[in-house]
NUFINU-662399 format. One record per residue (C-alpha): x negated, y, z; residue in three letters. Coordinates in steps of 0.02 Angstrom, whole numbers, plus 50000, padded with zeros to 5 digits. Layout:
BEGIN
       u       v       w   rest
       X       Y       Z    Ala
...
This chain:
BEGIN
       u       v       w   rest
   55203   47621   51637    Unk
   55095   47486   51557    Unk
   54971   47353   51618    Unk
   54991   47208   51693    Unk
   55071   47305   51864    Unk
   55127   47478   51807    Unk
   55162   47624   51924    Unk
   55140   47515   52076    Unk
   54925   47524   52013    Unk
   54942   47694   51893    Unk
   55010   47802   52027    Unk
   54916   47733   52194    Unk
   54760   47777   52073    Unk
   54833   47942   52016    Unk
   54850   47998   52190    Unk
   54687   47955   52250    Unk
   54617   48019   52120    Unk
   54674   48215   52149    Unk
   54618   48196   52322    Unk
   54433   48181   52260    Unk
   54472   48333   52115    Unk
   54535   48460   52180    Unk
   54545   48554   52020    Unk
   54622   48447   51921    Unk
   54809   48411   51874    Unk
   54893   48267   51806    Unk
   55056   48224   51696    Unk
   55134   48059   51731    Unk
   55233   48015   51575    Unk
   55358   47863   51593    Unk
   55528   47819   51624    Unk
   55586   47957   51740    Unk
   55687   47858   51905    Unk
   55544   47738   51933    Unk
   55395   47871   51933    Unk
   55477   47990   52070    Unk
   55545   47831   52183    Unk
   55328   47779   52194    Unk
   55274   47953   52216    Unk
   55425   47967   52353    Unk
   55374   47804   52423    Unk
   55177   47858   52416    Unk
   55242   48043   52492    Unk
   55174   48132   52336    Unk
   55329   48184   52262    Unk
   55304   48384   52314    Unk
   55127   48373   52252    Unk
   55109   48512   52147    Unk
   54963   48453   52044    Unk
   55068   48333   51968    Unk
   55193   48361   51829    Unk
   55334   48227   51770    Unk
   55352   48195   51586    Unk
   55503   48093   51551    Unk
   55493   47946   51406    Unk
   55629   47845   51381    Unk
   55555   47689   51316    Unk
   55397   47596   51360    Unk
   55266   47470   51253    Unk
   55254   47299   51331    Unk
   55100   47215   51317    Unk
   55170   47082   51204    Unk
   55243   47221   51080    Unk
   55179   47186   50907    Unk
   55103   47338   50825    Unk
   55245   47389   50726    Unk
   55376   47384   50853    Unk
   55248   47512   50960    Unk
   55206   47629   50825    Unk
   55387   47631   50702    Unk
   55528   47583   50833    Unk
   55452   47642   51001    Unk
   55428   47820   50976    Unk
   55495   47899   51119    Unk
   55390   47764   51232    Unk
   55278   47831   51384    Unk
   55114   47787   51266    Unk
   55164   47898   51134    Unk
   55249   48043   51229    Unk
   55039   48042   51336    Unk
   54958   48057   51179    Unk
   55078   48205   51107    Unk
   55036   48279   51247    Unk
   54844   48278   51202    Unk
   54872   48329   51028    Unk
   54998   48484   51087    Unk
   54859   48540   51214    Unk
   54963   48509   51348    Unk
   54844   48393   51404    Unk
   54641   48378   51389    Unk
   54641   48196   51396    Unk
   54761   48029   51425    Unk
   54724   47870   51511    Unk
   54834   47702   51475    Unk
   54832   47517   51553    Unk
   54949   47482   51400    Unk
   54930   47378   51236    Unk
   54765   47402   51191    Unk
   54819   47374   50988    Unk
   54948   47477   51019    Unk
   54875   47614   51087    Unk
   54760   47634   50958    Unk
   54866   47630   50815    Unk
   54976   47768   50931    Unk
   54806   47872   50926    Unk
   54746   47865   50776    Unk
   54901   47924   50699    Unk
   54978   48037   50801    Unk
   54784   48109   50852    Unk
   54700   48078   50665    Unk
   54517   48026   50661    Unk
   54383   48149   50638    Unk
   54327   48194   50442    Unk
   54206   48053   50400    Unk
   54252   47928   50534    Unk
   54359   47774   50443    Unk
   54395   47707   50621    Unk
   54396   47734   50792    Unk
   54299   47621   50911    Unk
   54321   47576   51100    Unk
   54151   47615   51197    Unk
   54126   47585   51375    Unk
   53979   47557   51493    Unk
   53873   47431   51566    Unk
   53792   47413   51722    Unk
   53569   47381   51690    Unk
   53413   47337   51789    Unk
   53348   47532   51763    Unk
   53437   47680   51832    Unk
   53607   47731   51719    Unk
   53719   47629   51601    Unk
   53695   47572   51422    Unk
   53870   47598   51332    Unk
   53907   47489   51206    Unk
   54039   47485   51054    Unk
   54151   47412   50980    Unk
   54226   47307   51106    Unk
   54376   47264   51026    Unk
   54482   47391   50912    Unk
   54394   47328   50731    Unk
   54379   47132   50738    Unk
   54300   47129   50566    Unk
   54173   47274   50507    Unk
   54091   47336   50350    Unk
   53892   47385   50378    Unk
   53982   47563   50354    Unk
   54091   47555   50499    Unk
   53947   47482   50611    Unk
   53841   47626   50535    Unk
   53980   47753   50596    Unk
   54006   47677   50779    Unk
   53812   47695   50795    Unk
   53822   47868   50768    Unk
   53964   47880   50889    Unk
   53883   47805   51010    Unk
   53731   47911   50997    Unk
   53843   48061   51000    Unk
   53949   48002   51157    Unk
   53792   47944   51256    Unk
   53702   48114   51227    Unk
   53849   48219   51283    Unk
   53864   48108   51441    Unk
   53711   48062   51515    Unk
   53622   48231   51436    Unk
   53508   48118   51356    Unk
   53450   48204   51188    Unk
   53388   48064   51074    Unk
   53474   47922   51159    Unk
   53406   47722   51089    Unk
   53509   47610   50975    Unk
   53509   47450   50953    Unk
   53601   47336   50843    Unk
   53675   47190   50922    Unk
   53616   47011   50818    Unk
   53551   46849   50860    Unk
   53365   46884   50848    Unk
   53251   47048   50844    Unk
   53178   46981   50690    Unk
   53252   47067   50538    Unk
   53279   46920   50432    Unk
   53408   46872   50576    Unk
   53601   46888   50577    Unk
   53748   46896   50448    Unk
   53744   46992   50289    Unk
   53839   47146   50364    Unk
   53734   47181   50507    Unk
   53560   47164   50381    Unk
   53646   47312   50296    Unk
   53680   47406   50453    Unk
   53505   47393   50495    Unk
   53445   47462   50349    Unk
   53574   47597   50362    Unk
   53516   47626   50533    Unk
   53329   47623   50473    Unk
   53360   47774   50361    Unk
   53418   47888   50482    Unk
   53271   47841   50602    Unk
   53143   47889   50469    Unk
   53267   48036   50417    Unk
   53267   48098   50617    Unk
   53461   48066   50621    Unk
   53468   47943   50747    Unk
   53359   47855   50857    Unk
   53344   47666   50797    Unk
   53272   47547   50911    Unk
   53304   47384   50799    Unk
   53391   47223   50842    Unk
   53442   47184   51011    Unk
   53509   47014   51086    Unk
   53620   46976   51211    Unk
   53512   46981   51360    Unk
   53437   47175   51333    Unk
   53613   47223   51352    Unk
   53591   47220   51539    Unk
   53408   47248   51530    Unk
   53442   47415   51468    Unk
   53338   47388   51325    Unk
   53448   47526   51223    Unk
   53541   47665   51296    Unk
   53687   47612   51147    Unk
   53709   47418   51089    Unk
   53807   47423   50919    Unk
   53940   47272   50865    Unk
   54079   47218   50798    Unk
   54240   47218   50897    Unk
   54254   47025   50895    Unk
   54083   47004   50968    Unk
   54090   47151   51080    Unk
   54256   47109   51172    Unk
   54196   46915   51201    Unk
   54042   46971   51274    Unk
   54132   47131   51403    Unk
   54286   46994   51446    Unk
   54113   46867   51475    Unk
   54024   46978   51591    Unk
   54166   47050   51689    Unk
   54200   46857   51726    Unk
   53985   46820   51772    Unk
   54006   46973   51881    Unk
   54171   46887   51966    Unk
   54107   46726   51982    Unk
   53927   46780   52067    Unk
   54058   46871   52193    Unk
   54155   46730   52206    Unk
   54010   46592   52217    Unk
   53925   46744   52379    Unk
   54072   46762   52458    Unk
   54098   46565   52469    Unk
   53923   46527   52519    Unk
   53898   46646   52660    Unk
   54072   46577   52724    Unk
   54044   46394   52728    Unk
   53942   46393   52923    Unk
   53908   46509   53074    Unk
   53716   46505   53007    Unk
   53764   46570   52841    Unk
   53898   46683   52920    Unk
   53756   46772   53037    Unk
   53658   46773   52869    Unk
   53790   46865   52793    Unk
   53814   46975   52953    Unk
   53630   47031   52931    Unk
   53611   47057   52759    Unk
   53781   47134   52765    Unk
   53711   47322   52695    Unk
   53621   47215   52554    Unk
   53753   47120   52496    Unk
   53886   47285   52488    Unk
   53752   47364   52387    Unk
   53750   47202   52267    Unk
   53941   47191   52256    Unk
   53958   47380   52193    Unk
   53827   47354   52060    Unk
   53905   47204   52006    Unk
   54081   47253   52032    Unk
   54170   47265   51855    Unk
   54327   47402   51907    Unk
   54163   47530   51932    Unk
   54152   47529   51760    Unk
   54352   47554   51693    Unk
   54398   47658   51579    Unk
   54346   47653   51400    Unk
   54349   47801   51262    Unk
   54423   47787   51131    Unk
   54288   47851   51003    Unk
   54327   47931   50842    Unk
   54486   48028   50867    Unk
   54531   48210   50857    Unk
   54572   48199   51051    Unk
   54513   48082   51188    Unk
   54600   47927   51253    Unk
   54541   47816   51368    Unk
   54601   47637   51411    Unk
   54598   47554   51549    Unk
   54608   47337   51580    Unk
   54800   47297   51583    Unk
   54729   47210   51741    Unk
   54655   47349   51824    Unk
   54704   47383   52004    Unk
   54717   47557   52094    Unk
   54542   47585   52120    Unk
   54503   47508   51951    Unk
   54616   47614   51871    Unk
   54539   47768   51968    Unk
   54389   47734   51869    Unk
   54469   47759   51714    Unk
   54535   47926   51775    Unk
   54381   47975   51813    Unk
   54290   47936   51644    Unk
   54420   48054   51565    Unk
   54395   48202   51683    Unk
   54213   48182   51649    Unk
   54226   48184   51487    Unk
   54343   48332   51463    Unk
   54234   48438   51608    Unk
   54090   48381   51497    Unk
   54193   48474   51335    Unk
   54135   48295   51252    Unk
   54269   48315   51122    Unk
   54196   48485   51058    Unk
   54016   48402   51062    Unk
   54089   48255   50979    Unk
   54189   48348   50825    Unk
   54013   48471   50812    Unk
   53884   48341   50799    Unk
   53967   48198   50725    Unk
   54022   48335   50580    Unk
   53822   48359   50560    Unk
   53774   48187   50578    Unk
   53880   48083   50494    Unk
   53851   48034   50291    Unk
   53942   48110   50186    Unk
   54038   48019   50057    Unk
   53922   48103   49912    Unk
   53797   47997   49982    Unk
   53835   47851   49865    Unk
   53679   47748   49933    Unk
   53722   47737   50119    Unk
   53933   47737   50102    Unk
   54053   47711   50010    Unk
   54170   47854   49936    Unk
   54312   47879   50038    Unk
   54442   47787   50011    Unk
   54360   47654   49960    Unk
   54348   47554   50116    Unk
   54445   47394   50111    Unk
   54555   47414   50294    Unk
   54539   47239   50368    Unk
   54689   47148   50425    Unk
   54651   47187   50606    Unk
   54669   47381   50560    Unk
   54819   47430   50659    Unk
   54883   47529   50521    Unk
């Protein structure tokens, strides 16, 4: 029910989406009436793949926090992510309020035993062959080296399940590879970082800037949520300008109009690399259950994306992988020289709970 266009994009999507897996099944949770009149008007309503699961309220995407998570509690949001924690359901997808469906998550889901908060990871499109994925990118707008520390192993953990990559690169997002460069918080990280390198815990590549993001410098680029969201929101908006700017160019005569006619398989190739909806749909990291979200701007075939990350990553069994190595990877909170003891850790203002 949420996003910017609701079940006129989520259900389109959904439909399309069980065309091209035939083994999977979905549950469309929202308000009852308006979910069968778009799968009547789509001819979908006798598809027996899907299941209706009625909610009676849903979160806008202007909802503060509290009115989501304490008032809202029979909303479409919350009812999909009960649905993950009963087993009814191996993973939920959302348009919706990304604050909101966070806090929703982490506390009807829980986070996993050592993980202080969740982080949202998604992927980039590089030079080289595959993505780099890259976290936070917006749940946790100010971080402790800790948290950074945790969202690196995360990452690691994620990208390994995923791309069957075994010791998958990290680097640490700053503004210089130099390690005299950056705040105070991500100096700690990287020595944090540096520890499990030499230890054999995690792969540490060093420092990255803003440009090896896309050169694929790192399979994993590690931030805060305040810097990672400006730079995805910044790069979905390069990738629609350079569309915008082609599109306009080849346009603007007959010559450049043949141009465009010849290098027409060239440019198609071009405009899927660069296209942003390709790469909807970003997991939730952290939780005892996965959740991904998808832009409250997302259209049908951008929101098919998302859909698609999710069955991956349940046909994958990434939340087993995730639980199993993250429990043998991640510090424990006896080790009083690389975190602090639990609960200890100041929750910033921008924690949804």
């Amino acid at each position: 029910m949420g996003g910017d266009h609701g079940c006129a994009v989520t259900i389109p999507a959904a439909i399309s989406f069980l065309k091209q897996q035939p083994d999977a099944a979905l549950i469309l949770v929202g308000i009852e009436a308006e979910v069968r009149a778009e799968l009547k008007r789509a001819k979908a309503d006798t598809d027996s793949r899907i299941t209706i699961q009625a909610a009676t309220e849903v979160v806008e995407m202007d909802d503060p926090i509290e009115v989501a998570l304490r008032r809202k509690k029979d909303s479409s949001m919350r009812v999909a992510i009960e649905t993950v924690k009963s087993g009814r359901a191996q993973a939920a997808v959302s348009a919706g309020n990304t604050g909101a469906l966070m806090a929703i998550s982490r506390y009807v889901l829980k986070t996993m035993a050592g993980v202080d908060r969740p982080a949202i990871c998604s992927i980039l499109p590089i030079q080289k062959n595959g993505p780099t994925y890259m976290l936070d990118l917006g749940a946790n707008v100010d971080c402790e080296p800790e948290h950074l520390h945790q969202f690196a192993v995360m990452g690691s953990v994620l990208f390994s399940a995923m791309e069957k990559v075994a010791r998958p690169t990290i680097g640490l997002l700053n503004v210089g590879t130099e390690d005299i460069k950056g705040n105070e918080v991500v100096k700690a990280t990287a020595e944090l970082l540096k520890a499990d390198h030499a230890a054999g815990v995690l792969n540490f590549y060093g420092n990255v800037e803003g440009n090896d993001i896309f050169k694929g410098t790192t399979n994993v680029v590690v931030c805060d949520g305040f810097v990672g969201n400006v730079t995805l929101k910044a790069a979905e908006g390069l990738g629609r300008f350079m569309k915008d700017v082609l599109t306009t160019e080849f346009k603007r005569n007959p010559i450049t109009m043949l141009g465009a006619l010849i290098a027409k398989g060239a440019l198609n190739r071009i405009g899927d690399r660069f296209n942003p909806s390709r790469y909807n749909g970003a997991s939730l990291l952290g939780l005892r259950g996965l959740v991904f979200k998808s832009h409250g701007s997302a259209d049908a075939y951008s929101f098919e994306w998302a859909l698609k990350r999710a069955y991956d990553a349940a046909a994958y069994n990434v939340q087993e992988q995730l639980s199993t190595m993250i429990a043998g990877l991640m510090p424990s909170a006896s080790d009083g020289a690389r975190t602090r003891p639990v609960g200890a850790v100041p929750i910033a203002p921008d924690s949804p709970l």
